[in-house]
C-alpha positions in Angstrom: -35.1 -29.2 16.3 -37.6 -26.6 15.6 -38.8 -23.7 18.1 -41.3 -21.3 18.1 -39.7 -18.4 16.5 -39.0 -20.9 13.5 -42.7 -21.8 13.7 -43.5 -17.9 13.9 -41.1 -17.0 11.1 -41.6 -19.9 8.7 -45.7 -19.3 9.0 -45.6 -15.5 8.6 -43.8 -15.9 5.5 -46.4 -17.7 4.2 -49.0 -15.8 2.5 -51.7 -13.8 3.2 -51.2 -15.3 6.9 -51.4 -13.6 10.0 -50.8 -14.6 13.9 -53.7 -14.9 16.5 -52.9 -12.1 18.7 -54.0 -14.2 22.0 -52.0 -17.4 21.4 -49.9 -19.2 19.0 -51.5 -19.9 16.1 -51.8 -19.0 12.7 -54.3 -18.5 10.1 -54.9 -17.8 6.3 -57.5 -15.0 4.5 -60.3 -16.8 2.7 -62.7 -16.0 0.0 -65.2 -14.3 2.8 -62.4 -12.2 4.5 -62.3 -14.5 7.1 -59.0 -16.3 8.8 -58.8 -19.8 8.8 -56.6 -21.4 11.4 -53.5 -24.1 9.9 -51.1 -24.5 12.7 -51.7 -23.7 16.3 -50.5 -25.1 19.3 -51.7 -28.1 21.2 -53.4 -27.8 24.5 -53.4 -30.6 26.3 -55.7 -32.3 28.6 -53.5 -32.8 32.1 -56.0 -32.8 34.5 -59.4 -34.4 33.3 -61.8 -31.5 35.7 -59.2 -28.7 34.7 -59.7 -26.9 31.3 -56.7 -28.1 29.2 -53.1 -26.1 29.2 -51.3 -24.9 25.9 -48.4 -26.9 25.3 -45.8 -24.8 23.8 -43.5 -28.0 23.0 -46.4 -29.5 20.7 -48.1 -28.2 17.0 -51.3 -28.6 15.5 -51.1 -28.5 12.0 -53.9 -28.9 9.5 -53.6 -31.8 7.0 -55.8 -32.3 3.5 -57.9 -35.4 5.4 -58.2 -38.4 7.6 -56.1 -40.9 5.0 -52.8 -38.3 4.7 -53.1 -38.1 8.9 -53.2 -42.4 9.1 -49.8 -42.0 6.5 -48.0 -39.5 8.6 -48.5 -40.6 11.8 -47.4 -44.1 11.0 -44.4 -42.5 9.1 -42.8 -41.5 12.9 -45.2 -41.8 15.5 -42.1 -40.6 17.4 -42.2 -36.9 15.9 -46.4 -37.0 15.0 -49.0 -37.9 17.3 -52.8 -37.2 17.9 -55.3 -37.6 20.4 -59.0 -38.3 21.0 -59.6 -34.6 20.8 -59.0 -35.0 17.5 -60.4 -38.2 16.6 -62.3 -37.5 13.0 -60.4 -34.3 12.4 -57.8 -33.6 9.7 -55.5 -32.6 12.1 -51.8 -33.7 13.3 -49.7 -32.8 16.6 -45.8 -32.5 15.7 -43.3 -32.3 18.4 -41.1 -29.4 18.2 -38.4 -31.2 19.6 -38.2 -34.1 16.6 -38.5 -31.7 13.5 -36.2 -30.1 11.5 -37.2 -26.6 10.0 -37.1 -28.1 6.2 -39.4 -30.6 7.3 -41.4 -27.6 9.6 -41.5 -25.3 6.3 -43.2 -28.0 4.7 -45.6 -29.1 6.9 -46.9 -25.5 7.3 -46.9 -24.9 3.5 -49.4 -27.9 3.3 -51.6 -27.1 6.2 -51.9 -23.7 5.0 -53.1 -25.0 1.4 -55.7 -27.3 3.3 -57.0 -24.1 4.0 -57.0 -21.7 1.3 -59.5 -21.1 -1.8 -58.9 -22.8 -4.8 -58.3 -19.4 -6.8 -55.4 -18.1 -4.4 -51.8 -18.8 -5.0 -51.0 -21.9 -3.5 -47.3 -21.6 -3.2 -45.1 -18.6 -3.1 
């Protein structure tokens, strides 16, 4: 089982990747200077006229595109999960509670390449 600190620690390893200082997520330095978010966490619709509610228990991670999404959630629909939110969007909820931190480390590694410039390091 993963928590947040392991989410925190494993991501800020990572580099050239820094923390949104306003809620958990966490993004990587492009070409242009700019941050590009790869894992952040979910917020979840629980009341349809209510704006939706960060759910600390859930990830967003980024993933290359729509096919490796399809594969991943069908691997353990248990653990990954998405919603209409982000129907069309090369993104993938984890539960905390179903992942081990090997698999966590992973995961981020991956969503934070979808991200980065071809000419940065991809791996550390």
């Amino acid at each position: 089982m993963a928590t947040h600190a392991d989410v925190k620690r494993v991501a800020l390893s990572l580099p050239d990747t820094e923390q949104d200082g306003e809620r958990f997520s966490f993004s990587v330095k492009t070409k242009a200077k700019r941050y590009k978010a790869f894992a952040w966490s979910w917020k979840e619709r629980v009341d349809p006229k209510k704006p939706r509610v960060e759910n600390l228990g859930v990830l967003a991670f980024r993933v290359a595109n729509l096919v490796d999404k399809d594969v991943l959630i069908r691997s353990d629909p248990v653990k990954f999960f998405t919603e209409p939110h982000y129907d069309g969007f090369p993104a993938v909820l984890v539960r905390l509670d179903k992942i081990r931190v090997p698999e966590l480390r992973r995961l981020l590694s991956d969503a934070r390449e979808c991200q980065i410039p071809a000419s940065k390091p991809r791996r550390k």
